[in-house]
N, C-alpha and C positions, 0 to 999 in steps of 0.2 A: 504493500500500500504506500511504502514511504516515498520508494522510485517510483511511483505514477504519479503522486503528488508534484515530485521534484521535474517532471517531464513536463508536467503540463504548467510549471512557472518558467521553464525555460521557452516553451512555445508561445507564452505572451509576453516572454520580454520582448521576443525576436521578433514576433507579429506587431506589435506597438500595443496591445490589447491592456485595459488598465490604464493606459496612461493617460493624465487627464486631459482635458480636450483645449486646445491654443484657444487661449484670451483672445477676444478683438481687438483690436487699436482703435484710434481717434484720429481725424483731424482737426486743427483750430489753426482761425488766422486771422488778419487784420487786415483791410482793405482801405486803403488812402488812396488819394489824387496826388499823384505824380507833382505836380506844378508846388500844390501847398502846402500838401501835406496832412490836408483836412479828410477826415472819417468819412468812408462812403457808406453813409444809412441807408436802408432799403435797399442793397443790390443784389440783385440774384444771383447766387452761385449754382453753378450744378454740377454733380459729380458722376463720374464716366468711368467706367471698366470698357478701355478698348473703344469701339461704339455705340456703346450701351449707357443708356442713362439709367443708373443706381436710383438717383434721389437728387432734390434738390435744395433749397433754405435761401432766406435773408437776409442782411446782416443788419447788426444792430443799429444801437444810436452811436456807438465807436468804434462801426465798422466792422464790429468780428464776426465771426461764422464760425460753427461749427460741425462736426459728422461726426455723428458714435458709431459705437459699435457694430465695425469696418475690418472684414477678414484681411489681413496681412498679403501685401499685393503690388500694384503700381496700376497707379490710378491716373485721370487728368481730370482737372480743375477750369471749367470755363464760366465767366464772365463777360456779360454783353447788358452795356450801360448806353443809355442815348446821350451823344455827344463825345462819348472815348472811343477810343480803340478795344476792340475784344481782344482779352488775355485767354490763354488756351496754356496750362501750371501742370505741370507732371511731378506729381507726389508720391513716393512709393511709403505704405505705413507698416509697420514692425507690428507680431503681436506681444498686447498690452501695454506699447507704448502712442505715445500721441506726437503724430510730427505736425510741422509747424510749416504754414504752406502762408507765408505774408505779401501781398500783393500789391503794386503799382499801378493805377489808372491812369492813361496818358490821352489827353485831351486830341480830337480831332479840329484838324484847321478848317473850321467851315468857309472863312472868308466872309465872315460878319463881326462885325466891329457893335458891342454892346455895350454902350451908357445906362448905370442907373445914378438916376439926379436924388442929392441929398434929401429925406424928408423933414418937409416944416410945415408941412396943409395939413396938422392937425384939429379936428375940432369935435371934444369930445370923446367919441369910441369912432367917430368918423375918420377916416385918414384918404387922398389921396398920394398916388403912386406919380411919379415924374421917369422919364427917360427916353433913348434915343436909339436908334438904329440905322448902320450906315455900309453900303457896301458898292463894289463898284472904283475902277480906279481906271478905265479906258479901255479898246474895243476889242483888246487882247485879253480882259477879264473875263471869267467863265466862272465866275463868285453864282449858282445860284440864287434867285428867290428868296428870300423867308414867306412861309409858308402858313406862320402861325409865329406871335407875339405878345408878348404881355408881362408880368412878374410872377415871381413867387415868394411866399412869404410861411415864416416861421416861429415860431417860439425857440428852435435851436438855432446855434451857428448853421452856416451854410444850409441855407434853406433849399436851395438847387435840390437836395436829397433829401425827401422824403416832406416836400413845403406843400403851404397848397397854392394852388395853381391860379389864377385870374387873368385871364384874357383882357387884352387892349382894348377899350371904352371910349376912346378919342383917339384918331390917331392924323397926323398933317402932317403932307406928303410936302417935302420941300427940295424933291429932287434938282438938279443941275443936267441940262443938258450942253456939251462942249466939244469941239470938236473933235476930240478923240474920245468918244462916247458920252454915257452918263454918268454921273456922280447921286447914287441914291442917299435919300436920309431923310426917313419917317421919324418922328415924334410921337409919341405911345403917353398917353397915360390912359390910371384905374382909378373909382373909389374903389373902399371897403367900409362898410359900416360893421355895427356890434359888435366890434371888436372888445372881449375883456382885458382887465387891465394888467400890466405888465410890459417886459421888454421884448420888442420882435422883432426879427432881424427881414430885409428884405432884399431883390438884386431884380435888375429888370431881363430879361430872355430873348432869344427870338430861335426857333429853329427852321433852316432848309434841309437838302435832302441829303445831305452828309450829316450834320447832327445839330444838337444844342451849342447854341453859345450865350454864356453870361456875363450880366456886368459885372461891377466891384459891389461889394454890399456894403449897405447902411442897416444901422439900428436907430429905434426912434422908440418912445414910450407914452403908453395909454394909461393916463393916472385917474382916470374913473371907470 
């Protein structure tokens, strides 16, 4: 009895039998704008085995993302934001441990030039939006359209990600025509009403058919 015992621990060592089963790993990251350096909130990630989409997620309000419980492998990581470039991240993860996949978003040249004008039209929880839009530089430009304009605004920094959105309400057209083409340049403004009070940040937008472009941003405060 004793040699059959001892037979059948040698056959599960060798089989692998008994042994306990490989941990999953993790990954986590942090996703910025290239330029600034500022947190891309709301970005979709999605996660790939080969050409297969696993799963996908968000990322926070500081940009991270995360994936659990991930069998041990190599993987890739894409991201596709309006107005960047898509990132395509090859991660391989270890089991039980968590690799670290931190990512760079680098802004696409649309060829639009976005002003957001300081805010001072406040009245009340009432606010008006100011800013400009300009594209076009002679008959060799091939700057697209914009297509769609207005701002975004937010209770966090950089409202571009994850703000809410208001469409241009007034807009004069002060374009230039010269003899080596035109010189465009729209002026955009919004209200907002009921606004609560508080500090919120905002930046005027316009996107054509390569991507977003934004101004600088202002903050301005709603004391009732």
């Amino acid at each position: 009895m004793k040699k059959v015992i001892i037979y059948f621990a040698a056959v599960a060592l060798m089989c692998g039998c008994g042994k306990e089963k490989e941990k999953p790993g993790s990954i986590y990251g942090v996703i910025t704008d290239k330029e600034t350096g500022e947190p891309m909130r709301a970005s979709g990630v999605e996660l790939y085995s080969g050409k297969t989409l696993i799963t996908k997620t968000v990322t926070g309000d500081e940009g991270q993302y995360e994936f659990v419980e991930i069998n041990g492998g190599e993987y890739r990581l894409v991201v596709t934001v309006n107005g960047y470039k898509n990132v395509d991240y090859q991660v391989a993860v270890s089991a039980g441990k968590i690799a670290r996949a931190d990512m760079q978003l680098e802004r696409l040249n649309t060829g639009l030039t976005v002003n957001t004008v300081a805010v001072t039209d406040i009245v009340g929880n009432t606010v008006t939006f100011s800013g400009g839009i300009s594209w076009g530089s002679g008959m060799a430009s091939s700057t697209p359209s914009p297509t769609e304009y207005g701002f975004v605004y937010a209770t966090h920094t950089n409202p571009s990600n994850g703000g809410r959105i208001v469409a241009a309400q007034s807009i004069i057209d002060n374009s230039v025509g010269t003899w080596t083409g035109t010189f465009h340049l729209l002026a955009i403004s919004s209200t907002v009403n009921d606004l609560a009070k508080g500090t919120y940040y905002v930046r005027a937008y316009a996107k054509n058919s390569i991507g977003h472009e934004y101004g600088m941003m202002h903050s301005f405060q709603i004391s009732e």
